[in-house]
C-alpha positions in Angstrom: 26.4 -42.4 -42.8 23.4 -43.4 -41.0 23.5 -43.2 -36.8 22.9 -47.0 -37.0 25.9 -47.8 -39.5 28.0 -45.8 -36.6 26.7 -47.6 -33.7 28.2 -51.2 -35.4 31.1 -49.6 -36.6 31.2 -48.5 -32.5 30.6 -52.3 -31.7 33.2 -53.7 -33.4 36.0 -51.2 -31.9 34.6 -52.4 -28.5 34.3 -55.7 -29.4 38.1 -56.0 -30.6 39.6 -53.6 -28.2 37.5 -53.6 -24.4 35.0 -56.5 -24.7 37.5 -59.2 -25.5 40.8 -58.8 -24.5 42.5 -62.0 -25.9 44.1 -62.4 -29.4 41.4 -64.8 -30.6 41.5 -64.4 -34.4 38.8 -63.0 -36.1 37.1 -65.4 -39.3 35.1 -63.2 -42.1 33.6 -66.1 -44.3 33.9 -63.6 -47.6 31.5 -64.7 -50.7 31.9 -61.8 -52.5 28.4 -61.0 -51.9 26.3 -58.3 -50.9 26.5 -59.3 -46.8 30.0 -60.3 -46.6 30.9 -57.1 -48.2 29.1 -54.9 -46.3 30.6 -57.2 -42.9 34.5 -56.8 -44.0 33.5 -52.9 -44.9 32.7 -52.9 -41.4 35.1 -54.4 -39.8 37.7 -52.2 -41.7 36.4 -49.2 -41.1 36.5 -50.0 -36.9 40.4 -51.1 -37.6 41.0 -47.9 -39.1 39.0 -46.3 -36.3 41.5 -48.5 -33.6 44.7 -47.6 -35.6 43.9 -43.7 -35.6 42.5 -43.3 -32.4 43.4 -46.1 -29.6 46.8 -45.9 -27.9 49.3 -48.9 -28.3 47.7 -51.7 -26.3 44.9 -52.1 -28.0 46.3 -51.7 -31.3 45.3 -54.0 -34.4 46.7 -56.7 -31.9 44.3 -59.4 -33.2 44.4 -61.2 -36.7 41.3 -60.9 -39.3 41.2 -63.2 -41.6 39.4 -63.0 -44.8 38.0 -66.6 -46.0 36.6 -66.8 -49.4 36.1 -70.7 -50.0 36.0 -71.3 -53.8 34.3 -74.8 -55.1 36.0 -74.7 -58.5 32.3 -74.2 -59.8 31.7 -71.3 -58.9 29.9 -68.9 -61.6 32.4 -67.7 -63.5 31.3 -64.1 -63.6 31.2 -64.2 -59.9 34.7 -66.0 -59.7 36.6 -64.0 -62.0 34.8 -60.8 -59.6 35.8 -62.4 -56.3 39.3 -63.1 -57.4 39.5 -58.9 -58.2 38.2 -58.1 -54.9 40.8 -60.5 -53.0 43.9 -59.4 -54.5 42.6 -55.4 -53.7 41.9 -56.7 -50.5 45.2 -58.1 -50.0 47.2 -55.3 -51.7 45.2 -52.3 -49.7 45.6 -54.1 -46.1 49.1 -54.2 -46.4 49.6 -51.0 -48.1 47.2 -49.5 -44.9 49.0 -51.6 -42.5 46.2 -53.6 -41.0 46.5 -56.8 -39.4 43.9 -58.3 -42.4 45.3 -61.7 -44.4 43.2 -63.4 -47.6 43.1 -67.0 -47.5 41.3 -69.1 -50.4 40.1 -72.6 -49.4 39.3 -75.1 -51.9 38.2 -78.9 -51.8 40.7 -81.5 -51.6 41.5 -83.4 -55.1 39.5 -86.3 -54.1 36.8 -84.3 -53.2 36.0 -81.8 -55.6 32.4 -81.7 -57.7 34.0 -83.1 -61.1 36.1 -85.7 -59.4 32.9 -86.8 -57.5 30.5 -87.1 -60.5 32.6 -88.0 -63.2 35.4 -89.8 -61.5 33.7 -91.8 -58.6 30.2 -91.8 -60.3 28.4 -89.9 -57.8 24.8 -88.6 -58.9 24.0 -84.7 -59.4 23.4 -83.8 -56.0 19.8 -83.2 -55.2 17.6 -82.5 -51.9 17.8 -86.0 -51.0 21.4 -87.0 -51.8 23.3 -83.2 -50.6 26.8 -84.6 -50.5 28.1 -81.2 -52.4 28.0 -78.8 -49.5 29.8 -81.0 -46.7 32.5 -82.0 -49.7 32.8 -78.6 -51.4 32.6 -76.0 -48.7 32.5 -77.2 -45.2 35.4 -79.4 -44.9 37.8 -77.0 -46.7 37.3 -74.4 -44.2 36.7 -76.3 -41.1 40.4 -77.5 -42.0 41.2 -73.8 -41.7 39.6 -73.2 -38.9 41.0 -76.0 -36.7 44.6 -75.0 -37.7 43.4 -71.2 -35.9 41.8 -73.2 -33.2 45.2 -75.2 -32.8 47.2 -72.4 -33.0 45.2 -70.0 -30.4 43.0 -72.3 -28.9 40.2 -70.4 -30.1 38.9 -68.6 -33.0 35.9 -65.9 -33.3 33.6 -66.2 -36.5 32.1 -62.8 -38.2 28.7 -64.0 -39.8 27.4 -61.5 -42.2 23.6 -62.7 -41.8 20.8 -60.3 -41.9 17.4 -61.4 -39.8 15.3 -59.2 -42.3 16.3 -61.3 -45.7 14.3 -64.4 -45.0 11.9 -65.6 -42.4 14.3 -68.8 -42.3 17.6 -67.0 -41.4 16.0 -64.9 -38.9 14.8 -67.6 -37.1 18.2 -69.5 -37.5 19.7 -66.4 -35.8 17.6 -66.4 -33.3 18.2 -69.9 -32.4 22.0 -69.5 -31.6 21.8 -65.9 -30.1 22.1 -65.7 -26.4 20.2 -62.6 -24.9 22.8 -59.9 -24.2 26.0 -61.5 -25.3 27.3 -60.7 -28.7 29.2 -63.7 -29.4 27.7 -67.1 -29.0 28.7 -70.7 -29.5 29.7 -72.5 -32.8 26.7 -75.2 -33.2 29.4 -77.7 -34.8 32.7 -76.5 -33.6 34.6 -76.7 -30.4 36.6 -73.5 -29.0 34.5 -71.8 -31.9 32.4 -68.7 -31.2 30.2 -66.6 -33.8 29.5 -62.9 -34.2 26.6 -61.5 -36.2 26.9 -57.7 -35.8 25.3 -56.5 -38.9 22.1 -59.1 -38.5 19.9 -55.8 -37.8 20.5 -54.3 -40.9 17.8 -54.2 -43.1 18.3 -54.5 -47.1 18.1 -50.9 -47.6 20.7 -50.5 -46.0 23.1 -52.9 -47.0 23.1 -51.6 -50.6 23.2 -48.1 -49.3 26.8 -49.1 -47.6 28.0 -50.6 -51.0 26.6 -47.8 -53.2 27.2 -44.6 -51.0 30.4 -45.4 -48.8 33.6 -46.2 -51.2 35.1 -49.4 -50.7 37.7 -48.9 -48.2 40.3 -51.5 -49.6 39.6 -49.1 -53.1 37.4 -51.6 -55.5 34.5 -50.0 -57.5 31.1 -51.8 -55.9 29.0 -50.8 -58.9 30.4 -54.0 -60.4 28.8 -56.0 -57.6 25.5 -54.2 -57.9 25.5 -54.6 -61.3 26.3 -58.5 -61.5 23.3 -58.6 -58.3 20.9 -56.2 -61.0 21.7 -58.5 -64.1 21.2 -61.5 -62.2 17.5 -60.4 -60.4 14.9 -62.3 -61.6 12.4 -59.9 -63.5 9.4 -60.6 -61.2 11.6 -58.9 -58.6 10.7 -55.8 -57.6 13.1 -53.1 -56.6 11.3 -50.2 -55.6 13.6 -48.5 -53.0 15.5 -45.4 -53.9 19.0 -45.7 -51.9 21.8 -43.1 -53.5 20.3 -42.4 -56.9 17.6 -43.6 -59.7 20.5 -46.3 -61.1 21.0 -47.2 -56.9 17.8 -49.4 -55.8 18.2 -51.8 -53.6 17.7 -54.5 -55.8 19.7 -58.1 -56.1 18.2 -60.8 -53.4 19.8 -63.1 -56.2 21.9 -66.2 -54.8 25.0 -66.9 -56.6 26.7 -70.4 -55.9 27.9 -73.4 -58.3 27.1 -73.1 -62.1 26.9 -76.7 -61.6 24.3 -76.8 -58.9 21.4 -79.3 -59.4 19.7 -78.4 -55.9 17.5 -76.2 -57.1 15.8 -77.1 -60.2 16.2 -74.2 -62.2 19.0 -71.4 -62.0 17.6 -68.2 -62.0 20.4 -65.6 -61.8 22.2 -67.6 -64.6 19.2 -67.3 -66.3 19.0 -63.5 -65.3 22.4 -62.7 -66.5 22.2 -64.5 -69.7 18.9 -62.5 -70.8 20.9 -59.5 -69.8 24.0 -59.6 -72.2 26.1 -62.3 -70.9 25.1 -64.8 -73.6 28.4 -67.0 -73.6 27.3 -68.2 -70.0 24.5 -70.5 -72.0 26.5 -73.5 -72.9 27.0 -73.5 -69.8 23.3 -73.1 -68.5 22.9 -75.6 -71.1 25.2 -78.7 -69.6 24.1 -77.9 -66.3 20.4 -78.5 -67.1 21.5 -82.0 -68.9 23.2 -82.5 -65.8 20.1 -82.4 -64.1 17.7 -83.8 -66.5 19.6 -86.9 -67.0 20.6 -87.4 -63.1 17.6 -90.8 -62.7 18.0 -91.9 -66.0 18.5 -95.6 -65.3 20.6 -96.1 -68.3 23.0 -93.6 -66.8 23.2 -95.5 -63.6 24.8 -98.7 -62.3 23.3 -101.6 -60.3 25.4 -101.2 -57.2 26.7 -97.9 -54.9 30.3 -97.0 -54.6 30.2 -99.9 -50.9 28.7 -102.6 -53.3 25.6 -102.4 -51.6 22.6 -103.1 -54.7 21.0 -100.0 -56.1 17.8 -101.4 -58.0 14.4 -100.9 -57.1 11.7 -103.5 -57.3 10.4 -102.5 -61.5 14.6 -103.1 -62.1 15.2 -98.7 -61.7 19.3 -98.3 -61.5 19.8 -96.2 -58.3 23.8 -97.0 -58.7 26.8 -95.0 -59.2 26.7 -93.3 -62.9 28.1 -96.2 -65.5 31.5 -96.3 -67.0 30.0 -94.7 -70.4 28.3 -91.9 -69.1 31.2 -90.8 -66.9 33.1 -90.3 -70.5 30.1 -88.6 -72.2 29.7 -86.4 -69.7 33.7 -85.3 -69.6 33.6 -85.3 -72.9 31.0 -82.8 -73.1 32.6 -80.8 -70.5 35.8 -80.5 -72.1 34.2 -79.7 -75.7 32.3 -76.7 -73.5 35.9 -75.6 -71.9 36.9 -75.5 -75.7 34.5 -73.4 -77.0 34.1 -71.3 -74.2 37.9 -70.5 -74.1 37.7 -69.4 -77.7 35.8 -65.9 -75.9 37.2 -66.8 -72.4 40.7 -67.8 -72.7 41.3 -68.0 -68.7 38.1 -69.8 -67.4 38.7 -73.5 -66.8 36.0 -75.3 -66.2 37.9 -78.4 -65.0 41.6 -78.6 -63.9 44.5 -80.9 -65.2 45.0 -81.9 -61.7 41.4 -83.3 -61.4 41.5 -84.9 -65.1 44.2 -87.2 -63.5 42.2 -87.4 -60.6 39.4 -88.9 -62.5 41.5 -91.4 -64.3 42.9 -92.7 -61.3 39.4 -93.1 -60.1 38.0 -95.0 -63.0 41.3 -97.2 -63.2 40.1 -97.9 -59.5 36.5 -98.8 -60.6 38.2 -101.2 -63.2 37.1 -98.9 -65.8 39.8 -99.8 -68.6 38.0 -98.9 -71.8 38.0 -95.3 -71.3 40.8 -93.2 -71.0 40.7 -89.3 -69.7 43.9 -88.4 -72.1 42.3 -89.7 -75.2 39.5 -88.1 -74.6 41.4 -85.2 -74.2 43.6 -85.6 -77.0 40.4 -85.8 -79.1 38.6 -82.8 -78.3 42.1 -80.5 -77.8 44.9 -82.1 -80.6 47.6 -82.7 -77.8 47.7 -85.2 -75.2 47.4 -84.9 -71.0 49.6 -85.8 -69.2 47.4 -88.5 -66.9 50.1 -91.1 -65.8 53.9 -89.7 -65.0 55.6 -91.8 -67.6 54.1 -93.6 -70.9 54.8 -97.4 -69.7 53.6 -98.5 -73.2 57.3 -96.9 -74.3 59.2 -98.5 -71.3 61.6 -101.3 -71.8 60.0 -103.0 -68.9 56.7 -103.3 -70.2 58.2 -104.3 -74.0 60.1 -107.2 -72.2 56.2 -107.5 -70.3 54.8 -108.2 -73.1 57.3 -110.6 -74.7 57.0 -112.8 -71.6 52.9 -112.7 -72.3 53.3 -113.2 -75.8 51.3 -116.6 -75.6 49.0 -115.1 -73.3 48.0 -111.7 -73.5 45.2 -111.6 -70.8 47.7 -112.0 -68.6 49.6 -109.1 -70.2 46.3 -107.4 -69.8 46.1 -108.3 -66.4 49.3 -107.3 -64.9 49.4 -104.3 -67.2 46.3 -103.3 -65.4 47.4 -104.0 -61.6 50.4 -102.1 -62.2 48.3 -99.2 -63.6 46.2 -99.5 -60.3 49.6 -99.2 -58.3 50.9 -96.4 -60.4 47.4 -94.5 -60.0 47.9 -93.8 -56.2 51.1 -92.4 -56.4 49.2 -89.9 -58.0 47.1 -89.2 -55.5 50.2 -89.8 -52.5 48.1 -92.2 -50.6 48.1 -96.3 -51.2 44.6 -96.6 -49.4 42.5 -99.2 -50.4 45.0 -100.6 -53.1 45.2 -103.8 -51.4 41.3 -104.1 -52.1 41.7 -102.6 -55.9 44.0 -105.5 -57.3 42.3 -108.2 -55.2 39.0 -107.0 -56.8 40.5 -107.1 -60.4 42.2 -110.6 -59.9 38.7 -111.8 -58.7 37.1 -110.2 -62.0 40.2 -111.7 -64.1 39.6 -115.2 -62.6 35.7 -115.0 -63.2 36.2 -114.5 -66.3 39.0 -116.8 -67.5 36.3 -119.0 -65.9 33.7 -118.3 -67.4 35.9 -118.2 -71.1 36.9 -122.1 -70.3 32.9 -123.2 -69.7 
């Protein structure tokens, strides 16, 4: 181990023992990646250092917890990895008996990616329009992080940012860094304080702490520098010898949403595709459509989610997506989940609970004509369940639909502003209801008008 490895290891005793004496908790954001694993490596390796060598009061007294925040997009290659790591992460600390705990954020129903795009109508995110990374990663763990803030009255996040990567993040380090003092103050959070200590580290190094030291909580990190190899682009050049001829220190890829229309072409999907891992295509495949199709002003509405019009001067939609492309689009998802199932039997590339989601969603939109189980039920033989109960098979709605027998857009209509009732108990929140069935009465009146003229 290099003098410089065992100078941070050194840091972080101090820094958890001497420097800082409170029980602050300590925050790893863990991705799975490269930095993040090299951080928790770390940080384990001082706790094991405290716990053999450092008498009682300044034993493993504060908390470390391991945060891996999980978009429900994430590659599936790198999900399936990071879901390994955790439970050996989880398994090992206890089995060492170090104060380390796992915790997996995700995005609240309403706010995942699919319920966004294909329930609400939201756009692809792009440059301009970035709603994806407030929705999908920093709320769910800022909700984790105020409950540590509540709880101790301050927490202590472990960055694990390298200055040498990019010219950007160095200069973002240096921003926030305070000369002499290791921690310094969350830009965006209150009672919140960050600490970089592996942001000297070159790249060489990193990979020569996953290839060379074992992992200490017992996982194999040639997987990881395998998925980083398979995923380099080939004009990447890796010409740095760091264990053996199979150990260079190559992998600067960036591994995020499969869905991710940000950048405007995925290269490590791309990468690992051309290097074996051919079912991930369909995928690649919807992802560009996603893209490709995101101005489209067929695929768009006149009006934004407030009501507010969306058309440019030449008559360009800007809007939400329409009612029709909402379905083609799920539809196309779930015949991809189908097919890739058939290879993949555990990777679901949308969830039951955000198929319901969606459907409550469009019934708030008044979107009537489409319906998430059928669509289902299509594509997949058997139904969904979308709504708790049938009400088509409920003796209320038959004695409904006697009473409307003379006038069945009045069935129609009540049938629908019970729907919209019954759709956010799904969801455990009545907001905006109110506004939902005065909206549809308004549509049913227009229209009854507009029949009569």
């Amino acid at each position: 181990m290099s003098k410089r490895i065992e100078n941070i290891i050194d840091e972080l005793v101090d820094q958890y023992t001497y420097a800082d004496t409170s029980d602050r908790p300590w925050i790893i954001g863990f991705s799975g990646g490269k930095d993040s694993t090299v951080l928790l490596t770390l940080v384990w390796r001082a706790l094991e250092k405290i716990k053999k060598e450092f008498p009682y009061p300044f034993q493993l007294k504060r908390q470390v917890y391991v945060v891996c925040n999980d978009t429900m997009v994430e590659n599936p290659i790198i999900s399936s990895y990071v879901d390994d790591v955790l439970a050996k992460i989880e398994q090992a600390a206890r089995s060492q008996g170090l104060p380390i705990f796992v915790k997996k954020t995700i995005p609240k129903i309403e706010e995942t990616f699919w319920v966004n795009v294909l329930g609400k109508g939201y756009p692809v995110p792009n440059n301009s329009f970035r709603w994806c990374t407030d929705k999908l990663k920093i709320r769910p763990t800022s909700s984790f992080l105020l409950e540590q803030i509540d709880e101790k009255g301050e927490a202590i996040i472990l960055i694990g940012a390298i200055s040498s990567e990019s010219a950007t993040r160095a200069k973002s380090i240096k921003k926030h860094e305070i000369k002499g003092k290791r921690l310094t103050k969350h830009p965006n959070h209150h009672n919140t304080l960050v600490y970089s200590p592996i942001k000297e580290l070159m790249l060489e190094e990193i990979w020569y702490i996953i290839n060379a030291l074992p992992s200490p909580w017992g996982y194999d990190n040639s997987k990881l520098f395998k998925i980083y190899s398979d995923a380099s682009a080939d004009d990447y050049e890796c010409p740095t010898v760091v264990t053996n001829k199979s150990h260079t220190s190559c992998g600067q890829s960036r591994f995020g949403c499969w869905t991710c229309t940000v950048v405007k072409e995925d290269k490590s999907m791309s990468a690992l595709i051309k290097n074996g891992e051919k079912w991930l295509a369909p995928l690649l495949k919807y992802r560009n459509s996603l893209e490709k199709e995101r101005n489209i002003s067929e695929n768009r509405m006149a009006t934004r989610r407030n009501g507010q019009a969306a058309v440019t001067e030449d008559g360009h939609k800007q809007g939400n997506y329409a009612p029709e492309y909402r379905a083609k689009k799920l539809r196309e998802l779930l015949e991809l989940q189908k097919e890739i199932q058939k290879t993949n039997p555990f990777i679901e590339l949308i969830t039951n609970q955000e198929l319901i989601a969606i459907q409550v969603y469009w019934y708030r939109d008044g979107i009537f004509d489409f319906k998430v189980g059928e669509i289902y039920a299509k594509i997949f033989g058997h139904e969904i369940e979308t709504e708790n109960s049938n009400i088509e098979s409920t003796i209320e709605k038959q004695l409904l639909k006697n009473v409307c027998n003379t006038t069945p857009n009045d069935y129609e209509l009540i049938n629908n502003l019970l729907t919209l009732q019954h759709s956010k108990t799904l969801l455990l929140s009545n907001y905006g209801l109110q506004n939902d069935i005065e909206k549809r009465i308004e549509e049913f009146v227009k229209t009854e008008l507009s029949d009569e003229n």
